[in-house]
C-alpha positions as YAML, in Angstrom:
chain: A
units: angstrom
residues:
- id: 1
  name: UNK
  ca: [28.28, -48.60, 56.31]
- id: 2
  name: UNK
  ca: [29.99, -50.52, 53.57]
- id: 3
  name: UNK
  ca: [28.10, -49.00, 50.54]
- id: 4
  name: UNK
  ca: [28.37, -45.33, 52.02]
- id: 5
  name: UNK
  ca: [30.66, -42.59, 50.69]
- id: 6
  name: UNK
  ca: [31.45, -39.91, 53.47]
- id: 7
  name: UNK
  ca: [31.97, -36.58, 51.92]
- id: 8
  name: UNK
  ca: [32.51, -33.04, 52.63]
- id: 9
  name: UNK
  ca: [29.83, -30.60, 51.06]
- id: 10
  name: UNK
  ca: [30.64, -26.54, 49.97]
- id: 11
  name: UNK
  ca: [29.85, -25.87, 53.56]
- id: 12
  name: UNK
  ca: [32.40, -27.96, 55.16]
- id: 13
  name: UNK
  ca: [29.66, -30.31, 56.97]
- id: 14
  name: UNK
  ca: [30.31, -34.26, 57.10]
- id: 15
  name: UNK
  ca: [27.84, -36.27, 54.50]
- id: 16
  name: UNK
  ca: [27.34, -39.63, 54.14]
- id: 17
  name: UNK
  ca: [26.11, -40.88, 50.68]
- id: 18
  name: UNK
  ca: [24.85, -44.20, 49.42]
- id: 19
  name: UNK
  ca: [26.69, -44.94, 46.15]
- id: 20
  name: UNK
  ca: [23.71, -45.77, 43.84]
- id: 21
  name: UNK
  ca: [22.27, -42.89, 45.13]
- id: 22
  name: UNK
  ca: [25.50, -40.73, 44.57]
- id: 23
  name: UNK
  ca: [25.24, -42.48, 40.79]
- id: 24
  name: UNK
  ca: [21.92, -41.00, 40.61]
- id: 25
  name: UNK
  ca: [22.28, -37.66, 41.67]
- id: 26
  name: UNK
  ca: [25.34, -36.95, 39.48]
- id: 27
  name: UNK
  ca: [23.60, -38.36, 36.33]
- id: 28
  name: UNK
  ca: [20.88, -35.92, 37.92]
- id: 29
  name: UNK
  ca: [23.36, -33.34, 37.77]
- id: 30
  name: UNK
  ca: [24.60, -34.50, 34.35]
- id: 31
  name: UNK
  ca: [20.82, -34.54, 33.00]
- id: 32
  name: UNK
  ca: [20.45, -30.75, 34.36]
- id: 33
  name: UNK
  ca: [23.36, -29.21, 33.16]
- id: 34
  name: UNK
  ca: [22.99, -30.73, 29.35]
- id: 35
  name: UNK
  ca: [19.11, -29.09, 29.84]
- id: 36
  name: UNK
  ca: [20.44, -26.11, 30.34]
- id: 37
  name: UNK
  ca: [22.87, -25.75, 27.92]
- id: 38
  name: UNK
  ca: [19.95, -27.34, 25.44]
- id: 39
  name: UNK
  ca: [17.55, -24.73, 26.66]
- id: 40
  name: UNK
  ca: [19.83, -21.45, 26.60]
- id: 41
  name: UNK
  ca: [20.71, -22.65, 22.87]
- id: 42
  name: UNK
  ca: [16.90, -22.74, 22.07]
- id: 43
  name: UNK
  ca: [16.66, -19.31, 24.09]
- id: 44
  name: UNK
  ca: [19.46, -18.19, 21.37]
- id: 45
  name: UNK
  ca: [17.55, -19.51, 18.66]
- id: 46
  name: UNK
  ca: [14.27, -18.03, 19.43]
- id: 47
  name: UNK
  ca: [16.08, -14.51, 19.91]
- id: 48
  name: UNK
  ca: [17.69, -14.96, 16.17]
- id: 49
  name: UNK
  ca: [14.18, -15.89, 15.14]
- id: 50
  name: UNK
  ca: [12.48, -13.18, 16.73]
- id: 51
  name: UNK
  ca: [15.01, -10.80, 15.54]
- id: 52
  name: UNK
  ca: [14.54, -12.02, 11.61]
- id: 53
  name: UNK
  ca: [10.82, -11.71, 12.12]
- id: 54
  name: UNK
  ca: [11.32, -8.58, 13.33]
- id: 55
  name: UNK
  ca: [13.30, -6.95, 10.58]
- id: 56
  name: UNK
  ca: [10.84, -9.13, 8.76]
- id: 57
  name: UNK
  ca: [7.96, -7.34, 9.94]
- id: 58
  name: UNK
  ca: [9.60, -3.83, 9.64]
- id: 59
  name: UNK
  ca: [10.05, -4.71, 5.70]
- id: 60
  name: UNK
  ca: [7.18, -5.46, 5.30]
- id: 61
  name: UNK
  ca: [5.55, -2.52, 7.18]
- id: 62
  name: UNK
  ca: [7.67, -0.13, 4.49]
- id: 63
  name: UNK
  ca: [6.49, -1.86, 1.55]
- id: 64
  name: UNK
  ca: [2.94, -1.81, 2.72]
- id: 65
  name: UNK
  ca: [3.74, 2.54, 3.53]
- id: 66
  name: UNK
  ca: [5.86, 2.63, 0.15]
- id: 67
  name: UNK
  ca: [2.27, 0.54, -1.90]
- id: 68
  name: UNK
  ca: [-0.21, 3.22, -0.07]
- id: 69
  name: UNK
  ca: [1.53, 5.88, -1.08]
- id: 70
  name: UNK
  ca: [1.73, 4.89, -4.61]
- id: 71
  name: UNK
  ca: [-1.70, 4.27, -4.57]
- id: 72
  name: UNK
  ca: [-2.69, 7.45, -3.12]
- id: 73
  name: UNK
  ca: [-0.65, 8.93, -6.19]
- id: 74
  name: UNK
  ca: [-2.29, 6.78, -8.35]
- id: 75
  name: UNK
  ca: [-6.13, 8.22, -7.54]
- id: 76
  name: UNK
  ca: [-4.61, 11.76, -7.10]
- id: 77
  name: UNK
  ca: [-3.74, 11.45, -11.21]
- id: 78
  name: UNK
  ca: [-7.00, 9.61, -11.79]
- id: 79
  name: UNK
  ca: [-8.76, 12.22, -10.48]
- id: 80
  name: UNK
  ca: [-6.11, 15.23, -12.07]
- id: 81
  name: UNK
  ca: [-6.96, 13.74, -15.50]
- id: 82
  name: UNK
  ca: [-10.97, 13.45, -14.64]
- id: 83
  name: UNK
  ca: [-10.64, 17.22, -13.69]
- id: 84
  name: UNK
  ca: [-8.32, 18.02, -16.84]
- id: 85
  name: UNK
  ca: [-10.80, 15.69, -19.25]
- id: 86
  name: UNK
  ca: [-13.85, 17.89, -17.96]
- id: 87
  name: UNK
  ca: [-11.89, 20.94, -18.36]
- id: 88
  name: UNK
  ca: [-10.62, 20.13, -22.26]
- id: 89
  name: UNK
  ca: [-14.33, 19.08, -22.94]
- id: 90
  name: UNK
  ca: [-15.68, 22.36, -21.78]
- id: 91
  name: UNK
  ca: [-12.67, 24.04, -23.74]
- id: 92
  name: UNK
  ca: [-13.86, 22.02, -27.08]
- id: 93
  name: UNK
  ca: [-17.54, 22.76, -26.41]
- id: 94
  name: UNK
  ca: [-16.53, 26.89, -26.06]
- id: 95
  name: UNK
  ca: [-14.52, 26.36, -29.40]
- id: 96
  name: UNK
  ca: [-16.90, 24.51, -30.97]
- id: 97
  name: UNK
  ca: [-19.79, 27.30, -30.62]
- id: 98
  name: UNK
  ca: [-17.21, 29.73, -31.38]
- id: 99
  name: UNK
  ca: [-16.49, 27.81, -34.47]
- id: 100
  name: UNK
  ca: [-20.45, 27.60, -35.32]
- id: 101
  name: UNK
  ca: [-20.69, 31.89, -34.77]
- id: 102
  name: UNK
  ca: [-17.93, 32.21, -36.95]
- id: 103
  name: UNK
  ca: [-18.80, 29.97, -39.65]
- id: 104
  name: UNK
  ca: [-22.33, 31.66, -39.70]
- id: 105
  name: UNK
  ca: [-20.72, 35.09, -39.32]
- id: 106
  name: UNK
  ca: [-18.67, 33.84, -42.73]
- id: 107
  name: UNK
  ca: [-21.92, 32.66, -44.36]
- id: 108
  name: UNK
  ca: [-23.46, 36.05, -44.23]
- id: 109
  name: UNK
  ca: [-20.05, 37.96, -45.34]
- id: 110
  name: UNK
  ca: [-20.14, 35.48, -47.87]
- id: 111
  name: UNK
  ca: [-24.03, 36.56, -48.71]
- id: 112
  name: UNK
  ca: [-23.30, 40.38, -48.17]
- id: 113
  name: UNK
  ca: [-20.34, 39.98, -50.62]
- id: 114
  name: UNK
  ca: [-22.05, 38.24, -53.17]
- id: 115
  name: UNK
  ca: [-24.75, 40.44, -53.46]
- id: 116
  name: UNK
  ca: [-22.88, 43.38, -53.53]
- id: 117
  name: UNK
  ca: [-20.52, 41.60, -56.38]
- id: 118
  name: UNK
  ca: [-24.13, 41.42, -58.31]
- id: 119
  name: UNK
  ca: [-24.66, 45.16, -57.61]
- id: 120
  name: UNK
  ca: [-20.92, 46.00, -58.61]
- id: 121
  name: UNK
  ca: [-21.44, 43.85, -61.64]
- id: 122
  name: UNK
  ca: [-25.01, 44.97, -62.46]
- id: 123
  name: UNK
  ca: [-23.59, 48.63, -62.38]
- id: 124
  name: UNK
  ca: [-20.44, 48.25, -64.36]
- id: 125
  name: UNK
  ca: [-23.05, 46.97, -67.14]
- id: 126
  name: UNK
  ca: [-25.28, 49.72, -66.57]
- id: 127
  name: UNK
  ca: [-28.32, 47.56, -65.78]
- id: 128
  name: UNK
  ca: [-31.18, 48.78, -64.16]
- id: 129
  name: UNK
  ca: [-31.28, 48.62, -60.29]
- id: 130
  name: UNK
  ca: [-34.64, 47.73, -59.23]
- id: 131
  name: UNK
  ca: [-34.42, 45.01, -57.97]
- id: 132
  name: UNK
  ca: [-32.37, 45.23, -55.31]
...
């Protein structure tokens, strides 16, 4: 009973310890409390992590919104230009064959003129009319 430690425990109740065994269980004790403290610091840690990722994540998630809607914008105006390219095109054609009805309207003004310049001409020198 030499190497014994008699003690008291939270519930009032005699116990007898043997000191290397005592020695033991409060580096036990010791070991256990530092892992705890070790583990609610990583806990910590992974909850700042997770939290970074996180806002991380939610960044990232608006850019990606913010780059589809650009790009949606993007093919709207490709396809506002196609439509206003097509349209212009048509408009040139229409003005073009306007262009070619007037310019052959003009060419046979131009004819109508001309001849009756020669008849005007032809009269005003009293020439004979017989061949027109």
């Amino acid at each position: 009973m030499d190497n014994e430690i008699i003690t008291f425990d939270e519930n009032h109740q005699l116990r007898i310890f043997d000191p290397e065994a005592l020695k033991q269980s409060e580096g036990l004790k010791q070991q256990s409390q530092e892992f705890c403290s070790k583990l609610q610091t990583f806990q910590e840690t992974v909850q700042s992590v997770l939290g970074v990722l996180e806002k991380q994540g939610d960044l990232i998630e608006n850019e990606k919104l913010m780059v589809i809607g650009m790009r949606n914008r993007v093919e709207t105006e490709i396809e506002t230009r196609d439509r206003k390219k097509r349209q212009l095109s048509q408009r040139i054609a229409e003005k073009n064959k306007e262009l070619e009805r007037l310019t052959m309207e003009l060419n046979g003004l131009l004819r109508v003129e001309h001849e009756q310049q020669k008849l005007i001409d032809r009269m005003s020198n009293n020439e004979p009319m017989d061949e027109i």
